[in-house]
C-alpha positions in Angstrom: -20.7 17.1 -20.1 -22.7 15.2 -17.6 -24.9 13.4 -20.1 -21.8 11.9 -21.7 -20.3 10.8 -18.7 -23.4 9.3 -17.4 -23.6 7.1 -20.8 -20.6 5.8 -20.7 -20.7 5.1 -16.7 -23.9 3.2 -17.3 -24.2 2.0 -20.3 -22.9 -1.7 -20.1 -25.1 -2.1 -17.3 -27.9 -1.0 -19.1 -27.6 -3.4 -22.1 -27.7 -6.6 -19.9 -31.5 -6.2 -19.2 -34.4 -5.6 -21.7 -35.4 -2.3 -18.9 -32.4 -1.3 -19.0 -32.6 -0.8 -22.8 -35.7 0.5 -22.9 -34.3 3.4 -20.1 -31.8 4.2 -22.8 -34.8 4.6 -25.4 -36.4 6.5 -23.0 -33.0 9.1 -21.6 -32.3 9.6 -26.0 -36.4 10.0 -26.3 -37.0 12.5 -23.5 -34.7 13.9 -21.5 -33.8 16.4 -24.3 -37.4 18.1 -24.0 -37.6 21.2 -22.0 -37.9 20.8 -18.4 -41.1 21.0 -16.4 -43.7 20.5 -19.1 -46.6 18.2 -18.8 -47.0 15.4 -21.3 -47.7 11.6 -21.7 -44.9 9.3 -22.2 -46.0 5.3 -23.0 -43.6 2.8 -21.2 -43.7 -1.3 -21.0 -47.7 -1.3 -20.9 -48.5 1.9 -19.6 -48.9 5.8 -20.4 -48.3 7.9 -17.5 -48.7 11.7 -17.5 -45.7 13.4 -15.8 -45.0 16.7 -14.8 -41.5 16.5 -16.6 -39.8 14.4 -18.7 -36.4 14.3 -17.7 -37.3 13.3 -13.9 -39.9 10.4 -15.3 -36.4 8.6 -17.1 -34.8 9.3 -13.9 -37.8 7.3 -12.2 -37.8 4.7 -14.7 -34.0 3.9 -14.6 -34.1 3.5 -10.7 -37.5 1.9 -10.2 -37.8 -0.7 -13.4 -34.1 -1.2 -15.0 -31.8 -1.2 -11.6 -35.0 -2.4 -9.5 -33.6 -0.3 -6.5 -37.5 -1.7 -4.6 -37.1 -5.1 -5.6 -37.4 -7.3 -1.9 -37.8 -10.8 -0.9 -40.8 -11.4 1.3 -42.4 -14.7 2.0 -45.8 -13.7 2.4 -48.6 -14.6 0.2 -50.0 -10.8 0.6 -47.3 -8.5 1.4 -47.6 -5.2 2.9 -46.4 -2.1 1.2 -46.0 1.6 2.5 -45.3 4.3 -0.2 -44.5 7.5 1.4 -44.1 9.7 -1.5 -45.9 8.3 -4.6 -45.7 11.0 -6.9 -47.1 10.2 -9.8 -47.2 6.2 -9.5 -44.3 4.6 -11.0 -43.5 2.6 -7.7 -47.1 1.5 -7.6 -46.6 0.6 -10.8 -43.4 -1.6 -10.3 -45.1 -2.6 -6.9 -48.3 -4.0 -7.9 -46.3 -5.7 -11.4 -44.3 -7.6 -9.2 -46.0 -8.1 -6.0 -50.0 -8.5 -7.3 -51.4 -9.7 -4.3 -49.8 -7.0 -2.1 -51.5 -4.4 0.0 -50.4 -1.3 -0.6 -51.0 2.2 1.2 -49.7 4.9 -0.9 -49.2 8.8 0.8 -48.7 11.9 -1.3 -48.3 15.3 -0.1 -48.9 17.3 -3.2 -52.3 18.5 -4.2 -51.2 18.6 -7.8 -49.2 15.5 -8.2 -51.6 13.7 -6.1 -54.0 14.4 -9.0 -51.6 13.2 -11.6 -51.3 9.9 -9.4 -55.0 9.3 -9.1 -55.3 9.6 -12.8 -52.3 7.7 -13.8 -53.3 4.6 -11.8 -56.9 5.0 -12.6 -56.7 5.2 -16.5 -53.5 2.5 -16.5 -55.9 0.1 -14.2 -52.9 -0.1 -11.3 -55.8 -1.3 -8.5 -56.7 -1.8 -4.9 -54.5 0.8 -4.1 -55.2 3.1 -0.8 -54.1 6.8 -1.9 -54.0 9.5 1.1 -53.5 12.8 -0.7 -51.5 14.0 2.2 -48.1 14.3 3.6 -46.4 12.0 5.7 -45.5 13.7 8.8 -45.2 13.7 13.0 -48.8 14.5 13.6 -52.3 15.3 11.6 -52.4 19.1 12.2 -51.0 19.9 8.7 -47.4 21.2 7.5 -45.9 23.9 5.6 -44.3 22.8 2.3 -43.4 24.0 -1.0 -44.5 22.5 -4.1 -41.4 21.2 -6.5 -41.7 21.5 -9.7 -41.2 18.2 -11.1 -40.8 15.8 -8.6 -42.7 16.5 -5.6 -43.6 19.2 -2.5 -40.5 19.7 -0.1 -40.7 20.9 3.5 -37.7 23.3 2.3 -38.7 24.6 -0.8 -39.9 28.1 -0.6 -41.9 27.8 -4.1 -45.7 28.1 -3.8 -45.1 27.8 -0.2 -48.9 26.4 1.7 -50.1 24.4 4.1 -51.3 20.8 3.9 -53.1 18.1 5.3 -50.8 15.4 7.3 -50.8 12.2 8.8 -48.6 10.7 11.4 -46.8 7.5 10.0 -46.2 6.3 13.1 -50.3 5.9 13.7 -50.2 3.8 10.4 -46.9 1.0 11.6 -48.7 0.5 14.4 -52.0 -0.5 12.8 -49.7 -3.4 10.4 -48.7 -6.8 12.3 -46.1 -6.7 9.8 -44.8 -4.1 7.0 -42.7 -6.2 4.6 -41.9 -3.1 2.6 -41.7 0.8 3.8 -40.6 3.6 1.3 -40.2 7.1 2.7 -39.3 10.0 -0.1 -40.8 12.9 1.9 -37.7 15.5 0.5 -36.5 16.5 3.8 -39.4 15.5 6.3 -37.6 11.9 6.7 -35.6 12.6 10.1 -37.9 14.3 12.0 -40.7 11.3 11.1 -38.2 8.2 11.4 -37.3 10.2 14.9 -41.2 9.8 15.8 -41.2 6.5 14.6 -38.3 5.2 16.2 -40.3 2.6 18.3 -42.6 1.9 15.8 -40.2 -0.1 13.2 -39.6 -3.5 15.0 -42.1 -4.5 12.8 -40.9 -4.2 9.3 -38.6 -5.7 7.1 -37.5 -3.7 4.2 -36.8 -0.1 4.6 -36.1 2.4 2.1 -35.0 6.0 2.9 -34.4 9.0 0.2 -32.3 11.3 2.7 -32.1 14.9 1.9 -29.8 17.7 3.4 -30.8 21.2 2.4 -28.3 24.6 2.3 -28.5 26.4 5.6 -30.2 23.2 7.8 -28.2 20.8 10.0 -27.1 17.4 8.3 -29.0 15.1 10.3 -27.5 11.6 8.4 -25.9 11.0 12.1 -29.9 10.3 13.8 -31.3 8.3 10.7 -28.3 6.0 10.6 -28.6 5.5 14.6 -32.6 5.0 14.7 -31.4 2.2 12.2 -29.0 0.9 14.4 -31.1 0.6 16.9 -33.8 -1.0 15.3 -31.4 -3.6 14.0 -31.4 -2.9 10.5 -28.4 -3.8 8.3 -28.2 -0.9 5.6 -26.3 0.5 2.6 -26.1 4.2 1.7 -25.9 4.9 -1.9 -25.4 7.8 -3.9 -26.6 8.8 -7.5 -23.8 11.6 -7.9 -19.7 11.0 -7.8 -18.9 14.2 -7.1 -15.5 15.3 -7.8 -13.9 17.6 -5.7 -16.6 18.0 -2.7 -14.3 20.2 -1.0 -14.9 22.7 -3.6 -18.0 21.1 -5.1 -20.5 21.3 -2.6 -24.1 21.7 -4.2 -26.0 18.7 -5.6 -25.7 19.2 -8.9 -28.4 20.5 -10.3 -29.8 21.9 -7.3 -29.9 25.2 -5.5 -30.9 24.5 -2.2 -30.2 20.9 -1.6 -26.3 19.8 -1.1 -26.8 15.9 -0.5 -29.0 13.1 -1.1 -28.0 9.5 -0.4 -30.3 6.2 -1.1 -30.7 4.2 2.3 -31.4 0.7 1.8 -32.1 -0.9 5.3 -33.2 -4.2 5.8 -32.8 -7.2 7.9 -30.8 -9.9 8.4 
């Protein structure tokens, strides 16, 4: 099984760190409870409600135990762009280690944009901008589909709707400076790094959650050249080790997705 093979993969790791251990308490705690069912679940100082539990220890074990946002900066009040909050934990892990930061944080679910309100409002995570809208080439709105644990997805066909936008590229060019840029729009990230090409000079750290959905064109060839030609360094990650890809070639997991890679991009 997956779980067991995930355990023993990761487990050494784990045990170095105290966050690591606690993302072990928190996989042999939750991830057993059945999917998509709302509940509150207390870690290090806070109590978050999440959609599901199994995607919160996912969250966890990225953001807080393998610190996959951690970033050196060397200003007194860095500048952080979260491009698909979801329900806080990066703002969370943002403002802990970063306290004087500025931080502009876009959601594009109605639902889990409540969830974030709430979870940095009753958990005291402050001086945090929250646009309740998605991230996106222009303000005239976009079609997505709301997931049902993690976030909406331009491809997902569930409770399909339209909903308020921003362009990102509007917001770089506001920012002297962006020491820190997340983007985990599931699927939207092409077409807005595309419009933002010329607006990226600018910032330091770049993170990219790049999706590839059943039925659309892979489009890893125009991220990893806008990145090129912005004059980022980067390293692509993956959270799967698939076996056989020729044969196996879904996510696993997923029904309409077949990759998703971590972009780390930053620079030299």
């Amino acid at each position: 099984m997956w779980i067991f093979r995930y355990l023993f993969t990761t487990f050494y790791r784990a045990i170095q760190t105290s966050n690591g251990r606690r993302s072990l308490w928190l996989f042999f705690r939750y991830a057993g409870r059945p999917r998509h069912q709302s509940g509150v679940i207390p870690f290090l100082h806070y109590r978050f409600q999440v959609p599901d539990a199994l995607s919160f220890v996912w969250q966890f074990k990225e953001i807080f135990a393998d610190e996959s946002y951690h970033f050196k900066t060397d200003s007194v009040e860095p500048v952080i762009l979260d491009c698909g909050a979801n329900i806080g934990s990066s703002l969370a892990y943002f403002r802990q280690n970063y306290p004087k930061s500025r931080i502009i944080a876009f959601e594009a679910d109605p639902e889990i944009g409540l969830i974030l309100k709430q979870n940095l409002l009753e958990n005291r995570i402050e001086n945090i901008d929250v646009v309740n809208k998605a991230v996106w080439i222009n303000d005239a709105g976009i079609d997505f589909g709301s997931g049902e644990a993690d976030s909406a997805s331009l491809f997902s066909e569930t409770n399909r709707r339209r909903v308020p936008s921003v362009r990102l590229r509007d917001y770089l060019l506001r920012e002297l400076h962006i020491d820190m840029l997340k983007i985990d729009i599931e699927g939207a990230e092409t077409d807005v790094l595309i419009d933002c090409r010329d607006a990226l000079s600018h910032v330091r750290n770049l993170f990219i959650e790049y999706h590839a959905y059943i039925g659309h064109p892979q489009t890893l060839g125009a991220v990893v050249q806008i990145l090129e030609e912005s004059g980022f360094r980067y390293y692509i990650d993956s959270n799967q080790s698939r076996t056989r890809p020729f044969v196996n070639r879904r996510y696993r997991g997923n029904d309409v997705m077949d990759l998703q890679l971590n972009i780390f991009a930053y620079r030299p």
